[in-house]
N, C-alpha and C positions, 0 to 999 in steps of 0.2 A: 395632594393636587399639584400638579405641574406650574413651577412660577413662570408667569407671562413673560415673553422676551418681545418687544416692540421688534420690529422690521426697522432698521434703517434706512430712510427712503433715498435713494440714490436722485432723487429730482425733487423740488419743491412740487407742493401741488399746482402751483402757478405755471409751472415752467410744464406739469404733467397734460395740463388742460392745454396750454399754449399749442405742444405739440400735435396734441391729439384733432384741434380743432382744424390745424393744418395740416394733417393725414387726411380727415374727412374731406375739408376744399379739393384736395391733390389727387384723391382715391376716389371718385363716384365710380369706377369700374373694375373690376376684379385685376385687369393690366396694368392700371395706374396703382393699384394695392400694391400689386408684385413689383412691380417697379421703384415705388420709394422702399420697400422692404428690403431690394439686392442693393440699392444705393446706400441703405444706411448701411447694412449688413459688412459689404465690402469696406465700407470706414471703418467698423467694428473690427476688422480681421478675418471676415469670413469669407470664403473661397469655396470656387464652384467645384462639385466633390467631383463631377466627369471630368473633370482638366488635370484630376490627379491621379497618380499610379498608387500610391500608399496614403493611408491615415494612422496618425497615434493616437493617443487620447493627450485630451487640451485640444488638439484640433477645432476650428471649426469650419464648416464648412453647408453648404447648401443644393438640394437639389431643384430645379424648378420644372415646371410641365404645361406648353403651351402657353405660356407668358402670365396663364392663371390660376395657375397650384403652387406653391411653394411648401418646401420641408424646409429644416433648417437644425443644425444638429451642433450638439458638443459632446464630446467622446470626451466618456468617464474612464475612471480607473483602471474598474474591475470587468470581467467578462461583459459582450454586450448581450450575451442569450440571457443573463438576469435580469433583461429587464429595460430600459428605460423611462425617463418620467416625458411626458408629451401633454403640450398643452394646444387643444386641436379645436381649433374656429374656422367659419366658413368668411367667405369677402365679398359673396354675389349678396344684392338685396334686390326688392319688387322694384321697377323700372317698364317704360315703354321700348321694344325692339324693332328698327324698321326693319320691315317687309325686306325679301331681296328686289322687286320691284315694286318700289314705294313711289315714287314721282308721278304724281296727275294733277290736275289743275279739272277746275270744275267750273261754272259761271265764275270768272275771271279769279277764282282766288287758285294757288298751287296748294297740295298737301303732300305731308309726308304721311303714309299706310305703315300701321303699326301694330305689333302684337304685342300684347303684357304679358309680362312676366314677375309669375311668381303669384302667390295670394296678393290683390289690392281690391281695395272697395275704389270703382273705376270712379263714380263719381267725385272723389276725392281730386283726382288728375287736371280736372278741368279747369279752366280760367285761370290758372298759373301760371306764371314765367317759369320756361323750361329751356334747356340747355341741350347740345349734342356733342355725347363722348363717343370716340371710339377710333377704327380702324380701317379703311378702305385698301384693298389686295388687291393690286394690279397684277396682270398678266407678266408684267415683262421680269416678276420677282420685287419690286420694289413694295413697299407699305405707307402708306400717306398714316399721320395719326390726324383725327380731327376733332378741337375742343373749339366750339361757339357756343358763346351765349354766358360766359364767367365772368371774361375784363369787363369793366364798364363802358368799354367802346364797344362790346359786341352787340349786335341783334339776339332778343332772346324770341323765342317761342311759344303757342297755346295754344290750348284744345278748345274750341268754344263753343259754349252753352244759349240754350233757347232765354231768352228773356223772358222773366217772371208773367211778364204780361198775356204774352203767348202761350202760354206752361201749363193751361189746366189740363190739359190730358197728360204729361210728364208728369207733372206731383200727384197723378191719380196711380200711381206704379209703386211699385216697391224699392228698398233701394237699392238690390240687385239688378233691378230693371229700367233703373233712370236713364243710366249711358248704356249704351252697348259698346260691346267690344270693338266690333267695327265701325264704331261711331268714333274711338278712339284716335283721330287721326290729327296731325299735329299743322297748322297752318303755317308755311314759312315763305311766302309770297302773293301777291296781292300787285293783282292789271290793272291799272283803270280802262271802265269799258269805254270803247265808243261813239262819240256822239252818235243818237241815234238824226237821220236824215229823213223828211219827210219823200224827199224824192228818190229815196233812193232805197227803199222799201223790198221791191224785187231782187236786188243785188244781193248775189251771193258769192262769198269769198269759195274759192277750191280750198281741198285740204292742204295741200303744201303751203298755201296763204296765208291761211288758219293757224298751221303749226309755226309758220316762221315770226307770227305776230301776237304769241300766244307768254303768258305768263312761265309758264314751264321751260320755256327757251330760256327764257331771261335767267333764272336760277341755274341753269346749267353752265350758262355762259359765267357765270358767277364763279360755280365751283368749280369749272374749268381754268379760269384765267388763277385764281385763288390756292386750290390743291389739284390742279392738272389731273383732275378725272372726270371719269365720262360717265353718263348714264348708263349704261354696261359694268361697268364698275362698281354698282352700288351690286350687283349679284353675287361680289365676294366680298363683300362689309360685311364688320359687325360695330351697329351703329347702336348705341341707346340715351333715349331720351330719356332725361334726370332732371328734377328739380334744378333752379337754376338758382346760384347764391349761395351763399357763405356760412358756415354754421357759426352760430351766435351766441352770446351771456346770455340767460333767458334767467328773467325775475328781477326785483330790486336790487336782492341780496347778493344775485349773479350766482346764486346756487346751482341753477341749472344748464344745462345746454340743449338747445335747438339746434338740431342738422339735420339733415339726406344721411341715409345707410345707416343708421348708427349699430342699427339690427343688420349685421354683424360686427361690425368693425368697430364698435365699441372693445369688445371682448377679444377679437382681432389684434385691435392696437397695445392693448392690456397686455395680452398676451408674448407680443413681440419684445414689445418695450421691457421685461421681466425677464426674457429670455437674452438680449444682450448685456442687463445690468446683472446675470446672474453668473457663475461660475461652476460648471458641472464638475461635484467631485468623486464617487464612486458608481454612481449611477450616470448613462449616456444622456443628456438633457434633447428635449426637442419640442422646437414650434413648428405645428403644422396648419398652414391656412389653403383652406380647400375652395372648391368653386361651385355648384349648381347645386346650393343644397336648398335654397326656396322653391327648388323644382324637383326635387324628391333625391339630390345626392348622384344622379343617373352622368354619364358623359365620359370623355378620358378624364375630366381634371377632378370631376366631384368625388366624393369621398367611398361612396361605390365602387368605382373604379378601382385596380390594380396600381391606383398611384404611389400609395403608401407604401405595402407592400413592398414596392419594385427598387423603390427610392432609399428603403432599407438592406435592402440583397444589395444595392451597388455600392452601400457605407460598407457593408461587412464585408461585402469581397475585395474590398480596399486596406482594412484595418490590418496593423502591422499584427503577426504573433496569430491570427487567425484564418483559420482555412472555411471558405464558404461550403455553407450546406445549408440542403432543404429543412432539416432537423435544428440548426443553429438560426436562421431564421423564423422557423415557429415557435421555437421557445423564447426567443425577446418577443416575441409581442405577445404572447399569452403570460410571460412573467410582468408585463408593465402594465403603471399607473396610467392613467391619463383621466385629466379635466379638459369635459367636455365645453370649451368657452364659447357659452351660447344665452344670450339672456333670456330673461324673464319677463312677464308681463307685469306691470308696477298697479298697483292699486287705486281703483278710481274710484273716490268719492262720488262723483257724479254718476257712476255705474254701478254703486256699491254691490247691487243685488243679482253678478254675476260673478260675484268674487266668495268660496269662502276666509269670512276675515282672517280667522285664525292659522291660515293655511296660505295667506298671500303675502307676497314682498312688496316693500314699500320705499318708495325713493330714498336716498340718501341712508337706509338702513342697514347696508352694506351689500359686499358679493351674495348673491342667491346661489344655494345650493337644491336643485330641485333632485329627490331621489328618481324619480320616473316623470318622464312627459307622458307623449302616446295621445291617443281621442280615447273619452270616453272608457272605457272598461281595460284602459291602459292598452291601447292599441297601438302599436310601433313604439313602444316603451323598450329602454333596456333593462331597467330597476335596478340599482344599483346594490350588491350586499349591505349589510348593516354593518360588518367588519370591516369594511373598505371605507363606508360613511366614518365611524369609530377613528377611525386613523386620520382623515383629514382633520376633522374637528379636533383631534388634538393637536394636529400641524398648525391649523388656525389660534387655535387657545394660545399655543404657547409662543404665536409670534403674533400675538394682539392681533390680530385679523377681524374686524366687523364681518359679519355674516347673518344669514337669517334663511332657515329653511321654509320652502316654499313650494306650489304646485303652479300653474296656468292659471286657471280658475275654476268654478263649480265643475263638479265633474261630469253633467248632463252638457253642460252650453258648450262645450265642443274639447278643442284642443290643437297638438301642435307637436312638433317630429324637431329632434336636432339629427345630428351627426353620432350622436352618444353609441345606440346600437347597433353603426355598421363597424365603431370600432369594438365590442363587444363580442364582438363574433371570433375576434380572433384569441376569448377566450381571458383577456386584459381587464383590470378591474377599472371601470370607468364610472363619471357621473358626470350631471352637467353644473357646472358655476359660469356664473356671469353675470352681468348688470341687469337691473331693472328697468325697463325703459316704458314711458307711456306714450299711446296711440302708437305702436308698434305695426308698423308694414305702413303708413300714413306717408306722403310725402314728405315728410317735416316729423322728426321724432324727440321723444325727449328723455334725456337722462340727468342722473343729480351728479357732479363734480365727485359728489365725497364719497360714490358708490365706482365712478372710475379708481380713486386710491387705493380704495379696498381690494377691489379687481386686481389692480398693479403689487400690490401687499402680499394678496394671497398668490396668485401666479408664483410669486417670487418667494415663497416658504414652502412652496409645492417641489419646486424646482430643486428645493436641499431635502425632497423628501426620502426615508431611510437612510442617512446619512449619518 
């Protein structure tokens, strides 16, 4: 039997969490991912691979797509049709989206019109402080970014709810049917009405009077004077409303962590952080974090798409000593590894009798390796070989790697899709690892500290894998 070789951890676990807690504050949005990802990146030594004419190996360098896909690469030794290892996580999680025209005002309050995104139990949304990230595209070329609702001078936001007292026809519903989706709409100003006049009953305001005296005004004027855009301008935003606040030590023992998004960017952060503390030696190393994948993967930037792909044809047709081909392209990706870094659902005591126990992962137990997702009768599953499992688990063994194999849950109560088998397709031995997290797609997630190291551990004994 192979003697264990511990990981030397290039970060305290202090120093792992620290980080990780401020990725999540800094990231609620797939742009703000990508953003601190090229920021670290470029301090690392990494360079944008289109500003280059030639790559070597030791190289690193990065491609990105639309401000929310990133690849990220180190060119190994040896040919790159053999293969590379790729650790491949998504950065979008469940969130509210505004409408492109979202602004109305109703008996004197303003709302912002929203669609969700992604799996969420909507009633979860409601009566919370909520926050607005995102983007507004003016006409003349320029990009406003807008974050309210984080400093503690900002105004936060909420959805709000019927009062208990009022509520017996609402608790008589199910609880896909408490909120509605177009109930989902988010309050961010508030008129005082009127005195009302007894004499003056007859009087009616015109509409220009109405609009010019109107709650909805006022918010514009706001975000006019504020980020100089206009109500017309909200038609090329992409705005979403996030939880608002900080992700936090959750427990006595400060075991755990509470945040927004963790699902993905747990495994995400893992991921990255693995990939600059690592050093690609025979094999071309890569992290890839992709985008729409709580929406089925679909889009330019989600993992569907030709991002991958395209982002590799423009390394090779860059790498010194190689001549690009359709053929040397399909063989690196059907010769590589890749972990699928996508978590797990953690095991709930409280839920026990949706879980098999023997077959679930459990907080702070280590990286999950799940060999198939999929719903139900392994539906959108990749399944991972056994000969391909076989070899991580020795990668794992002999660099002490905590780990625990693991499914979703029972396999009637439903189920759940990563990113696994669209890279699969290209014929590459994949599986999925990644953290355990509970109440997963919740506005508020949780994961254990000691199952982030592991994550970090194993990325990073993946990354020297066949070496």
């Amino acid at each position: 039997m192979a003697k264990k070789k511990s990981i030397a951890m290039e970060k305290s676990l202090d120093e792992i969490v620290r980080s990780y807690k401020k990725f999540l504050d800094n990231g609620k949005t797939e742009r703000e991912c990508v953003e601190q990802i090229v920021e670290k990146a470029e301090q690392c030594g990494y360079k944008n691979a289109l500003t280059l004419s030639s790559i070597k190996a030791g190289d690193k360098v990065y491609i990105k797509k639309m401000e929310k896909a990133i690849a990220l690469f180190e060119i190994g030794s040896e040919k790159i049709e053999n293969g590379l290892n790729i650790l491949g996580a998504h950065i979008d999680s469940p969130r509210l989206d505004a409408k492109q025209n979202p602004l109305y005002e109703k008996d004197f309050l303003t709302y912002l019109n929203t669609h969700y995104y992604g799996g969420i139990k909507k009633y979860q949304w409601v009566t919370i402080p909520l926050a607005i990230h995102g983007v507004v595209c003016k006409t003349d070329g320029s990009t406003v970014k807008v974050t309210v609702g984080e400093d503690e001078k900002d105004p936060v936001f909420c959805i709000s709810d019927i009062l208990p007292h009022l509520a017996q026809e609402q608790m008589k519903k199910t609880g896909s049917e408490l909120i509605k989706g177009e109930d989902l709409d988010v309050v961010i100003g508030c008129k005082i009405p009127p005195k009302k006049d007894a004499n003056d009953k007859k009087k009616k305001k015109d509409k220009a009077e109405e609009e010019n005296d109107s709650g909805k005004k006022q918010i514009l004027e706001i975000l006019s004077k504020k980020y100089t855009i206009s109500e017309a301008d909200f038609q090329s935003a992409e705005l979403e409303i996030v939880p608002a606040g900080k992700a936090r030590d959750m427990g006595f023992d400060r075991s755990m962590i509470l945040g927004y998004g963790q699902d993905d960017r747990s495994c995400a952060f893992a991921s990255f952080l693995a990939m600059i503390d690592s050093k690609a030696g025979k094999r071309t190393n890569c992290c890839l974090c992709v985008d729409k994948e709580e929406i089925g993967s679909v889009g330019a930037t989600g993992m569907d798409s030709n991002f991958f792909e395209n982002a590799l044809a423009e390394i090779i047709a860059r790498l010194d000593g190689e001549q690009y081909s359709e053929l040397t392209l399909r063989r690196a990706l059907a010769n590589s590894n890749m972990l699928s870094s996508d978590v797990n659902s953690a095991y709930d005591p409280i839920n026990a009798s949706l879980y098999d126990k023997e077959n679930a992962s459990f907080l702070g137990a280590g990286l999950v390796l799940n060999k198939y997702t999929g719903s139900r009768g392994k539906s959108g599953a990749s399944d991972a070989n056994p000969e391909f499992i076989a070899k991580i688990r020795g990668c794992f063994d002999n660099a002490g790697v905590a780990y625990q194999m693991a499914e979703l849950g029972k396999v009637d109560q439903g189920g759940g899709g990563t990113i696994a088998y669209l890279s699969a397709k290209y014929g590459m031995n994949v599986i999925d690892a990644g953290v355990a997290v509970l109440s997963m797609h919740a506005p508020w997630e949780i994961t254990a500290t000691e199952d982030l190291k592991q994550a970090y551990n194993g990325y990073r004994a993946f990354l020297n894998l066949d070496e």
